[in-house]
N, C-alpha and C positions, 0 to 999 in steps of 0.2 A: 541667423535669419538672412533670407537674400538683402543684397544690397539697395534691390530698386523693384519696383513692380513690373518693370519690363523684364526684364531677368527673369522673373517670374511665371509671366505668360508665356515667353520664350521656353523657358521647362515643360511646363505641363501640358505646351502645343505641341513639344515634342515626343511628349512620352505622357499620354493624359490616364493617369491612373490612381485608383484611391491611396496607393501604398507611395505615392512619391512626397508625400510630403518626410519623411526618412533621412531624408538626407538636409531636409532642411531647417531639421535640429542645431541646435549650439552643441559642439561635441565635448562642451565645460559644463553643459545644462543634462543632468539626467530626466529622466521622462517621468521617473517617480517622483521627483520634486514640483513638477507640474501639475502633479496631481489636483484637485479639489478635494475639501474639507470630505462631501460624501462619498467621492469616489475612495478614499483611502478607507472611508467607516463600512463603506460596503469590503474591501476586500477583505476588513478586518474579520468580519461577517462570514466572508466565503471560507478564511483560514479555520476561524470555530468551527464551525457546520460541516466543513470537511473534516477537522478532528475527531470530533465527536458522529458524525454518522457513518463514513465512509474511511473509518480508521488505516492511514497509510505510512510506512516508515516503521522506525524502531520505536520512536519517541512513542508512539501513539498506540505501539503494540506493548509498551512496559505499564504504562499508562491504564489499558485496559486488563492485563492482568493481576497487577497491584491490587485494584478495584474484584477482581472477581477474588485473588486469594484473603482480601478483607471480609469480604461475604460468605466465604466459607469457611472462615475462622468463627463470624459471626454466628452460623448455625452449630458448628462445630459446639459452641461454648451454652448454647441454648438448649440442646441435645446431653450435655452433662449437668445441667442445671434440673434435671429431673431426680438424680442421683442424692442422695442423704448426704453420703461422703463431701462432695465438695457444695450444696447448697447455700454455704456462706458467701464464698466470694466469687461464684460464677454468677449468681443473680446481678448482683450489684455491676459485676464489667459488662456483663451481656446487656444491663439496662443504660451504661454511659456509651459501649458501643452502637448499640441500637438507635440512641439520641445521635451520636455521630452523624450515624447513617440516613439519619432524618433530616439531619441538613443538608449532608451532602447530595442526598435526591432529591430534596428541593431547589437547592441553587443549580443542579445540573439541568433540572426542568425549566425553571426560568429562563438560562443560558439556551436550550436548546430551542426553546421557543423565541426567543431574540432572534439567533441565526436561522431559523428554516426561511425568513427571507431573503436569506442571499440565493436559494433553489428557485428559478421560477416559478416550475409546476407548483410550489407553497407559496405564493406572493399574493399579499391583499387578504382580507378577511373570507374569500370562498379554500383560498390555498389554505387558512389555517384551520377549517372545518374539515378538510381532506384529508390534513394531514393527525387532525386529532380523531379522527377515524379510522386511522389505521391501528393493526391488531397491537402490534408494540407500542403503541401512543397508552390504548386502554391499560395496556399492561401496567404503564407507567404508573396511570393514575390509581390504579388498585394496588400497585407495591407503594404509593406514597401514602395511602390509606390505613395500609396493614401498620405500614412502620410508627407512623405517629399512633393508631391504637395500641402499639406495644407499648410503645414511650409511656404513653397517657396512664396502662392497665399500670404500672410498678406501682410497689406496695399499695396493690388493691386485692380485697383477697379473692378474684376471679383472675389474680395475674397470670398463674401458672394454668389453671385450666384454660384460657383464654389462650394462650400460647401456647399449648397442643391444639385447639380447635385448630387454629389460623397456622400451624404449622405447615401444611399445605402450601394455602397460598406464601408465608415465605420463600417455599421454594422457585416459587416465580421472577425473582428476584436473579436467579441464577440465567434467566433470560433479557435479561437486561445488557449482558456482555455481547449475545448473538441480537443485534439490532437489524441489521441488515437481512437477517434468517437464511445464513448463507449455506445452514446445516439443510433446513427444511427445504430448500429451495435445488441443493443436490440433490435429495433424496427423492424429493418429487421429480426431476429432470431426469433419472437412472430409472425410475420407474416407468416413465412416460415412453422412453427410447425402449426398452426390452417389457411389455406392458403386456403383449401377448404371451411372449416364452413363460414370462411366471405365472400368469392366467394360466396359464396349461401343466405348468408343474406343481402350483400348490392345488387346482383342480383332483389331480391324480392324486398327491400325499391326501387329499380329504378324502378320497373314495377309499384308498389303503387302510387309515384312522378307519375308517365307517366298516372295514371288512372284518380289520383285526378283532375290535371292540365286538361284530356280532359273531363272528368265531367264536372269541375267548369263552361270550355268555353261552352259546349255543353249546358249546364242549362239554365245559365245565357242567351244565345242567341237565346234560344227557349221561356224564358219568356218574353224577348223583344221584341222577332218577333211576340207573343199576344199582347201585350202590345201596338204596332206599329200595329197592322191588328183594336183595335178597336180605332183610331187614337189619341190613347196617346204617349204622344213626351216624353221620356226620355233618360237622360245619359247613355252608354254603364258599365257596369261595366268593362267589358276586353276587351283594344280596337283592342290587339290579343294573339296570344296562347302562346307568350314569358310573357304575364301579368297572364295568367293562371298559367303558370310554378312559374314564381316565388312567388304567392297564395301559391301555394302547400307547395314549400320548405319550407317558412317562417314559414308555419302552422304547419307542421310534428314536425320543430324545435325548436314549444314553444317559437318563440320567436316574430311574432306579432305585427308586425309597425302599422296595423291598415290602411295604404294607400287603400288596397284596400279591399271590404269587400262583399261576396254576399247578396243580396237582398231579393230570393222568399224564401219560406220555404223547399219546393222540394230541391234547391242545398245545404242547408243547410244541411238537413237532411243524404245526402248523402256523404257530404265532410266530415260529423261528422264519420261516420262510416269507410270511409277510412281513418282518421286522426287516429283512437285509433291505429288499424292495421299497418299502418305507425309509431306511437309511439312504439309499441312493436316492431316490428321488429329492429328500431335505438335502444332500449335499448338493446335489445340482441346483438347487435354487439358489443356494447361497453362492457355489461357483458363478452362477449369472449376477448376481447383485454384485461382487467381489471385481467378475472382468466389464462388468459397466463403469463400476468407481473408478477404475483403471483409463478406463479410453477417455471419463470426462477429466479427468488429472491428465493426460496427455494431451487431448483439444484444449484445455486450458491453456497448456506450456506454451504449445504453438500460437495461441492467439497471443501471449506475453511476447513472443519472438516474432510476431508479427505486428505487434506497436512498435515494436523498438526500430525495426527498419523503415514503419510509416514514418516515424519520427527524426529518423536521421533524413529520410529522404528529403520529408517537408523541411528540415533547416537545410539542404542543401540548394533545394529551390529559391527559398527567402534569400539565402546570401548571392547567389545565383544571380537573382532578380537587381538585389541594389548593386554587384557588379559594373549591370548593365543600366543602371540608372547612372555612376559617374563616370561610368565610361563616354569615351567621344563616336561612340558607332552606334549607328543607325538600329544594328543588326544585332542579334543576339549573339556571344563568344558561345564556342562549342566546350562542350563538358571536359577534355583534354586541356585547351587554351586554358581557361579557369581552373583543372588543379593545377597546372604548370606556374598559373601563376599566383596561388594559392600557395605552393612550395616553395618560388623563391621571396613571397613576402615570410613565412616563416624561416626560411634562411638567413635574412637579412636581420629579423626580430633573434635569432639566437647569437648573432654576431653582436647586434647592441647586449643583450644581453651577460652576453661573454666582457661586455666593456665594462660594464656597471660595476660588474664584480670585481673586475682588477681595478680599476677606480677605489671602490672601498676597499679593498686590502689595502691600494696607497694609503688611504688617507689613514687605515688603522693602524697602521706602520710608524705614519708622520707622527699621529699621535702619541702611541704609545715611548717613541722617542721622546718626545718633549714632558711626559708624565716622569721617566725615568730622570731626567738632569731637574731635579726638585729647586736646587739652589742655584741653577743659570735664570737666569732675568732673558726675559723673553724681548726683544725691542720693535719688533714688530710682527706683524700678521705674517703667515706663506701666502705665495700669490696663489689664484688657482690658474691664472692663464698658460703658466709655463713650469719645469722644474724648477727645484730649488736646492740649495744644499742637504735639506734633508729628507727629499725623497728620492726614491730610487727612479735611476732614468730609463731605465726597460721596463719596468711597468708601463711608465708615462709615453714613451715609444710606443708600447702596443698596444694602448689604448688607441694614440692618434693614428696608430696605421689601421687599427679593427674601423675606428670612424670614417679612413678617409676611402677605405677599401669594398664598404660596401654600396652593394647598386643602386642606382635610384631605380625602385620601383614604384609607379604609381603616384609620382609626386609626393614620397613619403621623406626622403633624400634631398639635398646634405644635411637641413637644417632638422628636420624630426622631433620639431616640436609640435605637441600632440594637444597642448592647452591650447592653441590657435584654435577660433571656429570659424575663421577664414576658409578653411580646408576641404568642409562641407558643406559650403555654402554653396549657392548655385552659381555656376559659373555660364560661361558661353563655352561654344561650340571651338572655338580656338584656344581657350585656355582652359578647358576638362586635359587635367590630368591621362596618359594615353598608356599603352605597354609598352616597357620598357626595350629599347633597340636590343641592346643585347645582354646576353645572360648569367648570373656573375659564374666564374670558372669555377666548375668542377662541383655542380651542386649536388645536395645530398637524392638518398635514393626519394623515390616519392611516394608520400604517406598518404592515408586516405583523404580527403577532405573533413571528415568528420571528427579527424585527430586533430584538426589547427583549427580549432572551433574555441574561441575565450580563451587563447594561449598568447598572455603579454597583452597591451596596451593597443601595439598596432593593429596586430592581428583583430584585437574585441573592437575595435573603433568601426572597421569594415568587413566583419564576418561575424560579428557577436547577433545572433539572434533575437529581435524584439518581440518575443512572444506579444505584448500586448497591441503590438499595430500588426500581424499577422495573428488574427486569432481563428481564422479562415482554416490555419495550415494545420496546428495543434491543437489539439486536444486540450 
């Protein structure tokens, strides 16, 4: 915290903005630990309700799979329980799995009615009427209906007919995984963008159906009605034009039961040529539904690669911004100035870092010496100010030359102690830390800014991104 209230004015008459109080955190005090009792029960809130509706990650996607291969193990098992053969012991599992599944879709109901307050649009008792209106809400409540009337039906003897009625709705159940109706919700989008082209080509496949169908009849009952005038008795191929229709379909569809077949050569001839016509035009419908699914998987991708650079952008602005909140200028640093000096605080942070590490090999050194001599008597402690006889003095050398070698950027230098909350405090215009004169030799090449984002201590202390006091910027 500032030191005084005049420090204080003094800041925010300089730079008066919602986002300055940032710096005027304790850099020993997280922001989460600040929290309030509701603020932390709300997020808990937001973490559910976005597991559960807005399934994101792996966690959340093994999660919902588990759950759908348990439901389809569950019908799986309900579907052999019709069977003689195994009647003994599918009834019984499929009646403890079902009880399962009855609690589980109830505590997942209650759960999810807790959380839909962390959504606005569901907040307060009009939000929970909105949202128990929607078509997955009802779904809910009628797969929680079905499941306890199965639990309920076992050894009643309406159990198994009772379980083919409601077989059915079971299967509703398998909509429970697609919550968000992200299937429905393509298909309607692919239809709506190409909504004419297939108006016009299942149009034309119905007028082909409607040609073939009065062809095949009209053929076929014009060579019977010869066939009958020189009095030869035979069977009707179509004994009417709902037998035609269904000729056509099955033909167009390549798929050919063979029940019914024409006879003369004439309808043959003529069903063949409406058959290609009717094959082309069904593949083209499907080619358009096929290259729609195509282009909305590609607008999707692009909008996925197009968060991603909203997303770096906006933390580059945020870190951007508090630059120039503990900087001593007036004026904004230009995007160059701030990586340059972005790279050599992450030069600096690899140099401590490089120290740490030979630091603990010393000391694992020291130690592992003193483990080895079991039966020497220890008489006193090593110091840590200086070597000793039992550690090695080039380590200790390049640690103190890695310390004493790197530059002060930023007031972060010599002493870089990072516990101080001195350091974020508001200072004055004469004692704001400033850039450094000059630049330490031979720095490395330079990295994005978006790569020395949460790398080490220093780095997070003045580039770490606080989503929650920039909630403007992200998403």
């Amino acid at each position: 915290m500032p030191s005084s209230l005049t420090q204080l004015d003094r800041l925010c008459d300089k730079r008066p903005s919602q986002y300055t109080q940032v710096i005027l955190l304790d850099d020993a005090t997280s922001v989460h630990e600040n929290l309030s009792y509701k603020l932390r029960l709300r997020h808990i809130r937001a973490t559910v309700y976005n597991f559960l509706e807005r399934p994101r990650g792996t966690l959340s996607f093994i999660y919902h799979v588990v759950i759908f291969m348990y439901i389809v193990l569950v019908h799986s098992l309900s579907a052999l329980a019709d069977s003689p053969d195994h009647a003994e012991w599918t009834v019984t599992t499929t009646h403890n799995m079902e009880y399962s599944l009855a609690v589980y879709f109830t505590a997942e109901f209650l759960v999810r009615l807790w959380a839909i307050g962390a959504d606005a649009k569901y907040a307060g008792w009009k939000g929970f009427l909105k949202y128990m209106c929607r078509f997955i809400s009802i779904v809910d409540v009628l797969i929680l209906n079905v499941t306890f009337f199965v639990v309920f039906s076992y050894h009643s003897t309406f159990s198994l007919a009772a379980i083919e009625k409601i077989r059915f709705l079971q299967i509703l159940r398998l909509l429970h995984i697609d919550r968000q109706m992200t299937t429905w919700k393509m298909i309607q989008e692919m239809i709506s963008r190409s909504f004419e082209e297939l108006a016009t080509v299942y149009w034309l496949s119905g007028l082909v159906f409607l040609l073939m169908a009065y062809s095949a009849f009209e053929l076929e009952g014009w060579a019977e009605a010869n066939a009958k005038a020189r009095n030869i008795t035979m069977e009707p191929t179509f004994r009417h034009y709902g037998d035609a229709f269904w000729f056509g379909i099955v033909s167009v569809l390549t798929i050919g039961y063979g029940d019914i077949v024409p006879r003369h050569w004439l309808s043959k001839l003529v069903l063949s040529v409406l058959c290609i016509f009717g094959v082309i035009l069904f593949t083209a419908a499907s080619a358009l539904v096929g290259v729609g699914m195509s282009l909305m998987v590609e607008n999707e991708t692009k909008q996925q690669q197009q968060t991603k650079v909203r997303n770096l952008a906006a933390t580059l602005i945020q870190t951007w911004y508090r630059f120039h909140l503990i900087s001593n200028r007036d004026k904004f640093a230009g995007i160059p100035q701030f990586r340059k000096f972005c790279n050599n605080l992450h030069y600096v942070e690899e140099r401590f870092r490089t120290a740490r590490s030979l630091a603990k090999q010393s000391a694992l050194r020291k130690a592992s010496k003193r483990f080895s001599q079991p039966f020497k008597r220890q008489t006193s402690l090593p110091e840590r100010d200086g070597p000793n006889e039992d550690s090695n003095p080039n380590d200790y050398h390049a640690v103190v030359t890695l310390l004493n070698s790197a530059p002060v950027i930023g007031g972060l230098m010599p002493d870089y102690d990072l516990n101080e909350g001195a350091r974020f405090r508001a200072m004055g215009a004469n004692e704001r830390p400033s850039l450094p004169s000059e630049l330490p030799p031979k720095p490395p090449k330079l990295q994005p800014v978006g790569r020395l984002f949460g790398r080490g201590k220093a780095v997070g202390l003045l580039l770490r991104p606080l989503q929650d006091q920039f909630d403007v910027f992200v998403e």
